[in-house]
N, C-alpha and C positions, 0 to 999 in steps of 0.2 A: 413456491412458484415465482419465477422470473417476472417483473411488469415494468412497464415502463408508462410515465404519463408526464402532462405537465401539470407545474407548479408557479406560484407564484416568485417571483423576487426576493431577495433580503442579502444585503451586503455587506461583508463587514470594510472592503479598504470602496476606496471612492476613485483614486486618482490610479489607475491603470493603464500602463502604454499595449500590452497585449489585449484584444479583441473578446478574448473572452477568459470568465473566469469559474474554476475547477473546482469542485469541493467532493473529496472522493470518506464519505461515514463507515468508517471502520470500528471493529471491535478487538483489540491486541490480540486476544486470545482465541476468536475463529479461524479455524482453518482454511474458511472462504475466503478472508481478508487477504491469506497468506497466499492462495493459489491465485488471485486477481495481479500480481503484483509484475507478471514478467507482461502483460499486456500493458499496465500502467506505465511501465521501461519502456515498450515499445514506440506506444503512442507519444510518450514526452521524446522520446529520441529522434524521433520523425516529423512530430507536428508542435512538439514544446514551443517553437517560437510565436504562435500562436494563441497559447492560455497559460496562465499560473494555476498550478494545485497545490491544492491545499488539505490536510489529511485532517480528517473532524471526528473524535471519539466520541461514540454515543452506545446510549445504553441504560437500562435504568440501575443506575448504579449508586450505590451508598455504602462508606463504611461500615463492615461486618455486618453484611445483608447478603442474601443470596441474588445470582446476577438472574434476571428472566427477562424476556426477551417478547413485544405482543407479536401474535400471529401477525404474518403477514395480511396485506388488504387485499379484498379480491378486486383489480384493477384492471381495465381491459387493455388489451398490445396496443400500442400505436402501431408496431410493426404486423402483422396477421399472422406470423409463426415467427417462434422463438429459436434460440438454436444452442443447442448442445452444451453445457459446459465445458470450458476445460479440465481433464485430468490434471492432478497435481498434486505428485508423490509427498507426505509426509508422514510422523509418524502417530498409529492410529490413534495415541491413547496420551496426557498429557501429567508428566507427573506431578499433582496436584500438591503432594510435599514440599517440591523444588518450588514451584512455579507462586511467583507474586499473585496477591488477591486482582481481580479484576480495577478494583479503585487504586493499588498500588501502582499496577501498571498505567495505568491511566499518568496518575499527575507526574511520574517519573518521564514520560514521554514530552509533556506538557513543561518538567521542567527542565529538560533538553532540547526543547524549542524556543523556550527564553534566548537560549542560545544563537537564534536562526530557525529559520523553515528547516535550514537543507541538513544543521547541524540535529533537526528532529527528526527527520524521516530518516536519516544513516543511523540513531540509535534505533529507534523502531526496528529497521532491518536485522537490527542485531541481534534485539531482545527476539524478533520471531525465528528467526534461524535457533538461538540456543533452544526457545522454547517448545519448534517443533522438532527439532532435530535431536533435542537429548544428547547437546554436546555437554551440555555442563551440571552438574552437584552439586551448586552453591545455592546457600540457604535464600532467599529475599533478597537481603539488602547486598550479600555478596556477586547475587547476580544480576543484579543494578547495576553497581561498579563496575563490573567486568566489562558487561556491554556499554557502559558510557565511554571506558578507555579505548577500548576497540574501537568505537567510533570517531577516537578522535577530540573530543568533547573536553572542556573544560573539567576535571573533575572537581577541585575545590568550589568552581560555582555551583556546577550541579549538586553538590551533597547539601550545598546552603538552600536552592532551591527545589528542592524537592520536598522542603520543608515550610516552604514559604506561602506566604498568602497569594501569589501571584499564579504562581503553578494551581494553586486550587482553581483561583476563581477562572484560568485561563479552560478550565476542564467544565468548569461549569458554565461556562459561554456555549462549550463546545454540545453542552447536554441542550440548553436551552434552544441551540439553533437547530439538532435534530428534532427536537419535540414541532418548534415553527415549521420546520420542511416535510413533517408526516413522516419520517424514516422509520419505517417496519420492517424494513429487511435488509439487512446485512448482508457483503458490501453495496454501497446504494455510491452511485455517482451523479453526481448534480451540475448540469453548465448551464452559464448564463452568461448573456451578450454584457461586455462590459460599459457600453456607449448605448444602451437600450434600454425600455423599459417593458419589453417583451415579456413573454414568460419562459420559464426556461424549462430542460429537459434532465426528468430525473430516471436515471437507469439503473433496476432493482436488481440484483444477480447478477450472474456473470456472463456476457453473449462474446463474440465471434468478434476480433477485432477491427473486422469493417465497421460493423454497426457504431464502436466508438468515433472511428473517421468520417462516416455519413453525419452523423450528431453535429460535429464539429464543420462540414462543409453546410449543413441545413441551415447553424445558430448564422451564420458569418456571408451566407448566400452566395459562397462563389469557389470556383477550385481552389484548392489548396497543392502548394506546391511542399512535398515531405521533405524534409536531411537524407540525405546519403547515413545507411546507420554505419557507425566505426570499423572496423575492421574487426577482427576478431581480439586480434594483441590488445588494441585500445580499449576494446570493452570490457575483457576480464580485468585490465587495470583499474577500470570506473571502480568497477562492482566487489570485485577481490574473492566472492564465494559466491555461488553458483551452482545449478545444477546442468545437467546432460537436456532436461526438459525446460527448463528456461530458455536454454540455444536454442533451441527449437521452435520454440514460439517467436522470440524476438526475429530471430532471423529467418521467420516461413521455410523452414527445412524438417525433414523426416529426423525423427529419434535418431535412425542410424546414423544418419548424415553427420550430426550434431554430434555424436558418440566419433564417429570416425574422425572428426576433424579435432577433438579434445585429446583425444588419443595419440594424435601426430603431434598436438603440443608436450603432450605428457614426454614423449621421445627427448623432445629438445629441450626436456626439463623445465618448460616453463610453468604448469600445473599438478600437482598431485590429485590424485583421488581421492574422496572422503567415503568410501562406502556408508549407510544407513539400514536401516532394514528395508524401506521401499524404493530408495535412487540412490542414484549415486551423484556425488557433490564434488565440487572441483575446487581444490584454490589457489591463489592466482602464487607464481612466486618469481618477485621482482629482480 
């Protein structure tokens, strides 16, 4: 069940020039984490100028233990009705051979954030594309590497820290701050005024992306003025893989619409197709 309530404060930077600040508790390996992500695009593309996010792994997790997860809390709406998930084609079932332990992925993300915020959240996208997608057969640690190159990423630092004490303890900040914020349910989003000692608002599931923008006009008390989102060239450049349902949210348009306008690039050579067994996936080619 979806809830949303509030919570108190707890911050990790101090000195912040944006209004307010984002902590969005994900789990590498939920599929929720992975379908919340074209609204996260959205919302930072529109109203980024606004808040810093930040991605927080949590979960009770420990080497060579199995991952569980507590029930959800039973919390009541702020809002009086919830609203629908979004749909978000992956593939059903995950191959548990190929795929890193849940702690692996963990400090591997952790230690491609040493890196940078932005140089952590581009592995992340990487490692959940090959891992929902079943693009890749490489054992562990080979599909580490792969997704830290793609990313862009140092690879000589990251192979030193992924082994480091830093990368740990940076996971275990991340477990500690889920435990402080009550997070029970996966993906959970958390904002808070950065110039405030208010309480802030934590949103359990996944809702309708007004609801994130109302959040954001509530904490901050006043209109918000969005970005103009990219153009279409410009975004699959960002982003580089893609799906047909991602356009489609990002850019409040029908499936077909989304389809029909990919299709026109595919023409001009700018995208290929990556069929899947439930979507089809596009990448970019420069």
């Amino acid at each position: 069940m979806n809830s949303l309530n509030k919570i108190t404060p707890l911050r990790f930077q101090k000195c912040i020039r944006k209004p307010i600040e984002a902590y969005l508790f994900i789990d590498p390996l939920c599929k929720d984490c992975w379908a919340i992500e074209p609204i996260i695009q959205k919302l930072m593309l529109e109203y980024g100028k606004y808040f810093t996010l930040r991605h927080i792994l949590t979960g009770k997790i420990q080497p060579n233990t199995s991952h569980k997860w507590n029930k959800p809390a039973n919390i009541r709406f702020v809002w009086e009705k919830s609203v629908p998930k979004y749909k978000f084609a992956c593939e059903k079932t995950i191959n548990i051979k190929h795929s890193p332990s849940p702690y692996t992925a963990s400090i591997a993300i952790k230690a491609a954030e040493l890196q940078g915020r932005k140089a952590g959240s581009k592995f992340l996208r990487k490692f959940q594309e090959a891992l929902f997608l079943k693009q890749t057969e490489e054992i562990e640690e080979e599909l580490l590497l792969k997704c830290a190159q793609k990313s862009g990423i140092d690879l000589e630092e990251f192979q030193k820290d992924i082994h480091s004490a830093s990368a740990t303890k940076a996971f275990q900040c991340d477990l500690k701050f889920s435990t402080e914020m009550h997070i029970t349910e996966i993906p959970s989003l958390v904002f808070f005024h950065a110039n405030s000692d208010e309480e802030g608002v934590k949103i359990s599931g996944i809702y309708s992306y007004d609801v994130y923008v109302q959040v954001l006009k509530d904490i901050i008390k006043k209109e918000l003025n969005p970005e103009p989102l990219p153009n279409f060239d410009s975004f699959l450049r960002m982003y580089d893989f893609f799906s047909t349902q991602e356009i489609a949210i990002i850019y409040s348009i029908s499936y077909a619409e989304a389809e029909r306008e990919l299709k026109k690039l595919m023409l001009r050579g700018r995208v290929i197709p990556i069929p899947t067994d439930t979507e089809i996936y596009w990448r970019y080619l420069p």
